[in-house]
ChimeraX commands (.cxc) that place a marker at each C-alpha (Angstrom):
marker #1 position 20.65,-27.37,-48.76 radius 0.5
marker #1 position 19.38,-23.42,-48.53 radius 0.5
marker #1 position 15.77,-22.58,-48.86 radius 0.5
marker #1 position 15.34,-19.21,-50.04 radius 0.5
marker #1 position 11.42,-17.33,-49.85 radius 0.5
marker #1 position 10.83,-14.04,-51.72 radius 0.5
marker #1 position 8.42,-11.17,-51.14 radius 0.5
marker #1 position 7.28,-7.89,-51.01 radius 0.5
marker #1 position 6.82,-7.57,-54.94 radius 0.5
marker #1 position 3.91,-5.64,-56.70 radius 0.5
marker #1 position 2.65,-3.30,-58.43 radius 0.5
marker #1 position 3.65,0.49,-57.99 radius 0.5
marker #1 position 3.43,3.13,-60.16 radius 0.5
marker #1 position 6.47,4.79,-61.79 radius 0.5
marker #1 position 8.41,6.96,-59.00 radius 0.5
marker #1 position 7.18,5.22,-56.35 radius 0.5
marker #1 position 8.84,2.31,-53.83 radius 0.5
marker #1 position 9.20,-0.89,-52.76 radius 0.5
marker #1 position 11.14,-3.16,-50.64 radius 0.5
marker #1 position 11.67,-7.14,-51.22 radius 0.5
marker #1 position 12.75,-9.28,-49.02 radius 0.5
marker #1 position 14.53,-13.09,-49.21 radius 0.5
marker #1 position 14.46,-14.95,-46.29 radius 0.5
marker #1 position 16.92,-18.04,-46.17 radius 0.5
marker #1 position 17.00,-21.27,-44.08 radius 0.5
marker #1 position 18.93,-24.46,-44.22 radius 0.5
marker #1 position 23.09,-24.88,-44.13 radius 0.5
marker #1 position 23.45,-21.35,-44.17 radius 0.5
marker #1 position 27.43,-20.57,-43.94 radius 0.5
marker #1 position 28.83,-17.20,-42.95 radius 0.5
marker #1 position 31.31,-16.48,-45.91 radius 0.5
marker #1 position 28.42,-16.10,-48.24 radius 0.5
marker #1 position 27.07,-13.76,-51.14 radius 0.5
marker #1 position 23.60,-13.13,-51.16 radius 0.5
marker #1 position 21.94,-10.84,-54.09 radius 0.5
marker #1 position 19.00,-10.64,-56.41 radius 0.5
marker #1 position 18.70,-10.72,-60.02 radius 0.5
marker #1 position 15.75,-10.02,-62.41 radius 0.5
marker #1 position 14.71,-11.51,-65.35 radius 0.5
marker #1 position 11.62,-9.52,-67.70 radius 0.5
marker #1 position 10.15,-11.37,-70.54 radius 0.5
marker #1 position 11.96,-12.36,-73.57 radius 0.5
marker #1 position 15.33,-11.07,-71.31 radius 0.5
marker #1 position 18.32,-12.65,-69.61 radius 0.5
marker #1 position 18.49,-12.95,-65.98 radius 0.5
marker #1 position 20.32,-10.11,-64.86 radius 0.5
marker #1 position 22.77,-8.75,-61.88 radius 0.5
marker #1 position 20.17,-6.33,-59.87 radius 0.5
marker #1 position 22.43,-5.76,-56.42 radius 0.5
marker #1 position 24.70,-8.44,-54.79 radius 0.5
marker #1 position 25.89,-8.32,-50.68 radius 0.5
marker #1 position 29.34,-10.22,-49.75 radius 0.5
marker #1 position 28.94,-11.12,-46.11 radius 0.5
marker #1 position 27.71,-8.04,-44.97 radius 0.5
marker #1 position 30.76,-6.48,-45.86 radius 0.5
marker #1 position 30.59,-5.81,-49.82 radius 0.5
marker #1 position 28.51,-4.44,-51.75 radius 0.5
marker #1 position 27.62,-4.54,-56.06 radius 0.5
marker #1 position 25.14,-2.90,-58.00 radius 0.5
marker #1 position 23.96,-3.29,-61.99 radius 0.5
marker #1 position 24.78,0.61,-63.45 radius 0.5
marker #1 position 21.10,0.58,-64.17 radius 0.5
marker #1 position 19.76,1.01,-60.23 radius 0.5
marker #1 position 23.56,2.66,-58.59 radius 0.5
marker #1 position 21.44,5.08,-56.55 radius 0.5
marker #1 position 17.60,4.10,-56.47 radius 0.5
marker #1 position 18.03,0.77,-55.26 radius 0.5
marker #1 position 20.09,-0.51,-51.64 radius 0.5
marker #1 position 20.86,-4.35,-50.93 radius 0.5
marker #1 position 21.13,-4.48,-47.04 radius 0.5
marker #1 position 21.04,-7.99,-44.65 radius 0.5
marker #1 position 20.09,-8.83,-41.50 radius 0.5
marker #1 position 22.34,-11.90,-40.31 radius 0.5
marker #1 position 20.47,-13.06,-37.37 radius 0.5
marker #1 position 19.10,-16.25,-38.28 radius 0.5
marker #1 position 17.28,-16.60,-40.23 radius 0.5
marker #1 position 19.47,-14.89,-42.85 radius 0.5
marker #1 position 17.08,-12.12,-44.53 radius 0.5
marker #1 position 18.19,-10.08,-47.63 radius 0.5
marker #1 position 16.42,-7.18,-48.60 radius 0.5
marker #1 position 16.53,-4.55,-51.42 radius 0.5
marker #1 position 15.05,-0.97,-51.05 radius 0.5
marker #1 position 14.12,0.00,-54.45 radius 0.5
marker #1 position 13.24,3.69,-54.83 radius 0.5
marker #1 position 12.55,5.50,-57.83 radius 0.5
marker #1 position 11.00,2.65,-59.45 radius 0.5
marker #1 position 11.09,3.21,-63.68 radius 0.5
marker #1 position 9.01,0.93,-66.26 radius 0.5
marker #1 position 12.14,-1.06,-67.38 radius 0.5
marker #1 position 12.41,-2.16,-63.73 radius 0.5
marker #1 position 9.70,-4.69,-64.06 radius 0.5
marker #1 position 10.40,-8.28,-64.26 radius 0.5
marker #1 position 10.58,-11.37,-61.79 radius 0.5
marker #1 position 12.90,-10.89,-59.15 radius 0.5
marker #1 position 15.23,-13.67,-58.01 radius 0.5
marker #1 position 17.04,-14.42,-54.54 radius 0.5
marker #1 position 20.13,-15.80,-54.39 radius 0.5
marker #1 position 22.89,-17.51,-52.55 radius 0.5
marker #1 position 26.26,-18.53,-52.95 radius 0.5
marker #1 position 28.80,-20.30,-50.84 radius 0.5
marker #1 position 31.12,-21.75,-53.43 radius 0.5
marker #1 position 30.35,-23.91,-55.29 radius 0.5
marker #1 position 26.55,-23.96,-54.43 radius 0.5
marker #1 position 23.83,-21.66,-55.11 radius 0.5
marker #1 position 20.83,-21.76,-54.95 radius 0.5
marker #1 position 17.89,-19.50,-56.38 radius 0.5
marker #1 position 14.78,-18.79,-54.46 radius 0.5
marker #1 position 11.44,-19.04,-56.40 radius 0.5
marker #1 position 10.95,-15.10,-56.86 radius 0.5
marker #1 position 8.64,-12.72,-56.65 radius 0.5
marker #1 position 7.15,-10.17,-59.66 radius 0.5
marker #1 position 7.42,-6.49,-59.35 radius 0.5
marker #1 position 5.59,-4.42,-62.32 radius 0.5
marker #1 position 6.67,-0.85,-62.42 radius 0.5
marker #1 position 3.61,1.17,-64.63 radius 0.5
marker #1 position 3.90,4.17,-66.29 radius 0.5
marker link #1:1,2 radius 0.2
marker link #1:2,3 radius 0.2
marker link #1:3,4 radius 0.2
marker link #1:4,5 radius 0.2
marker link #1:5,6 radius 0.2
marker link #1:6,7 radius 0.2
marker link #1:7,8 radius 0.2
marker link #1:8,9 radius 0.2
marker link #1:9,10 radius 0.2
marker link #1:10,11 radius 0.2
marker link #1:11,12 radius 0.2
marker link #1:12,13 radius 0.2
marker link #1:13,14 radius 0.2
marker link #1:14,15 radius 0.2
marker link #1:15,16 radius 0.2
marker link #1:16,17 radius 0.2
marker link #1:17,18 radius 0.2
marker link #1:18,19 radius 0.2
marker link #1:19,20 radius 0.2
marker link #1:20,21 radius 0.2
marker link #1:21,22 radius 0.2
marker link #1:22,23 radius 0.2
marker link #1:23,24 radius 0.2
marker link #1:24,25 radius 0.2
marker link #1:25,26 radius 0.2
marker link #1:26,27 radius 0.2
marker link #1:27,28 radius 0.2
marker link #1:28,29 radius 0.2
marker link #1:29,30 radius 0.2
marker link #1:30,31 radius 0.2
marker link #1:31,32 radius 0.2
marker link #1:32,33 radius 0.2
marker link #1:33,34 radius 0.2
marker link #1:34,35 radius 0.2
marker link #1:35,36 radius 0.2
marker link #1:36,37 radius 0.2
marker link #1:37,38 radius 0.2
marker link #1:38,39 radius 0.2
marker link #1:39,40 radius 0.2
marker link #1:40,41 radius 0.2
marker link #1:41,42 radius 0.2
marker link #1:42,43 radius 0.2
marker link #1:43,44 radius 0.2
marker link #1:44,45 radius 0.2
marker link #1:45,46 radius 0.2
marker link #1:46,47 radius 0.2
marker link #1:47,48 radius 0.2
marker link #1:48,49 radius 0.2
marker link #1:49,50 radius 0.2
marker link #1:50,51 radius 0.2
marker link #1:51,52 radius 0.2
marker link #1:52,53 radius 0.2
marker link #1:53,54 radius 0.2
marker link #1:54,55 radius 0.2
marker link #1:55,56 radius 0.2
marker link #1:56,57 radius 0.2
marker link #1:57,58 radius 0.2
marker link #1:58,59 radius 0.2
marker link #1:59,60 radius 0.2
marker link #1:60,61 radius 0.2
marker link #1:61,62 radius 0.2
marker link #1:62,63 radius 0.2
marker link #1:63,64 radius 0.2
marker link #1:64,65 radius 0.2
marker link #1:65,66 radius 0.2
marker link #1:66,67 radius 0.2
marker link #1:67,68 radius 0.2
marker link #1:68,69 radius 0.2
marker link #1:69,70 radius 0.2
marker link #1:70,71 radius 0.2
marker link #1:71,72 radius 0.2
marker link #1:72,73 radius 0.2
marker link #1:73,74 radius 0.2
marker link #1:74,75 radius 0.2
marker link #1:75,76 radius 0.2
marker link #1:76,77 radius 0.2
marker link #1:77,78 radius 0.2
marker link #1:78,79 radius 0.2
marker link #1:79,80 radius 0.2
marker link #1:80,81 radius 0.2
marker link #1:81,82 radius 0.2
marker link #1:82,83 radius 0.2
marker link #1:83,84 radius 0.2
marker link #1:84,85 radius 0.2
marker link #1:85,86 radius 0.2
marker link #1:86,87 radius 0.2
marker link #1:87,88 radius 0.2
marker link #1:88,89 radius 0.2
marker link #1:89,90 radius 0.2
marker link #1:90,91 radius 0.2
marker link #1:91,92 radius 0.2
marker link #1:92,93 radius 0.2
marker link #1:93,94 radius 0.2
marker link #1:94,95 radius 0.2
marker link #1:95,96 radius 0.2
marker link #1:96,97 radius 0.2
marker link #1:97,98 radius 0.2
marker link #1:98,99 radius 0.2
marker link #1:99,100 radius 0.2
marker link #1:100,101 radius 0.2
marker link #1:101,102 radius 0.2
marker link #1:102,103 radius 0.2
marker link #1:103,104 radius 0.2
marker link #1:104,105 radius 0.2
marker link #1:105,106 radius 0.2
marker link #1:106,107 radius 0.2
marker link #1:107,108 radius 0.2
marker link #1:108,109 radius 0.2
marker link #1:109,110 radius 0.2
marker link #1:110,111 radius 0.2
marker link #1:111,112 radius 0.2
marker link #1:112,113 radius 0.2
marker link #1:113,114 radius 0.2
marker link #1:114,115 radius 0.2
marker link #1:115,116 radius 0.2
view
C-alpha cells in the first residue's frame, strides 16, 4: 500500500505561482513513476507532468515551460511541481500519483483556482 498527501494548492491570480507538493509513504519501490494530473469540472482527468525515477521527465503541451515536476527521494518520497505562469484554464483539482506496475495509487488532491 502507498499513501499519497497533497498540498500547497490555492488561489493565485493569473501570472502568478505556486508550488504543490505530494508526499508518499507506505511500500514505496525505487523503479517508480510519480506525476500529477488535473481534473476541472465537467473535464477528464488529465496528464499535468509525470517523473520516472528521478531520471525522466513528461509534460502535457499545455504547461512545457511554466510548470517543472522535480522529487526529492529521501524518504519520505516527496513530488513537487513548480507551476509558474499560472493561466485561468489551469484551474482544477490536482491529483498525485504513483505507479510501480501494476499498482497505482492516487492521492486525495488538492484545488488550485487560477483567476483572471
Amino acid at each position: 500500500q502507498v499513501q499519497l498527501v497533497e498540498s500547497g494548492g490555492g488561489l493565485v491570480q493569473a501570472g502568478g505561482s505556486l508550488q504543490l507538493s505530494c508526499s508518499s509513504s507506505g511500500h514505496i519501490v525505487s523503479a517508480n513513476t510519480m506525476g500529477w494530473f488535473r481534473q476541472a469540472p465537467g473535464n477528464k482527468r488529465e496528464l499535468v507532468a509525470t517523473d520516472f525515477a528521478g531520471e525522466t521527465t513528461n509534460y502535457a503541451d499545455s504547461v512545457r515551460g511554466r510548470f517543472t515536476i522535480s522529487r526529492d527521494d529521501r524518504r519520505p518520497t516527496t513530488v513537487y511541481l513548480q507551476m509558474n505562469s499560472l493561466k485561468p484554464e489551469d484551474t482544477g483539482v490536482y491529483v498525485c500519483n504513483y505507479v510501480s506496475c501494476p499498482l497505482a495509487y492516487w492521492g486525495q488532491g488538492t484545488q488550485v483556482t487560477v483567476s483572471s
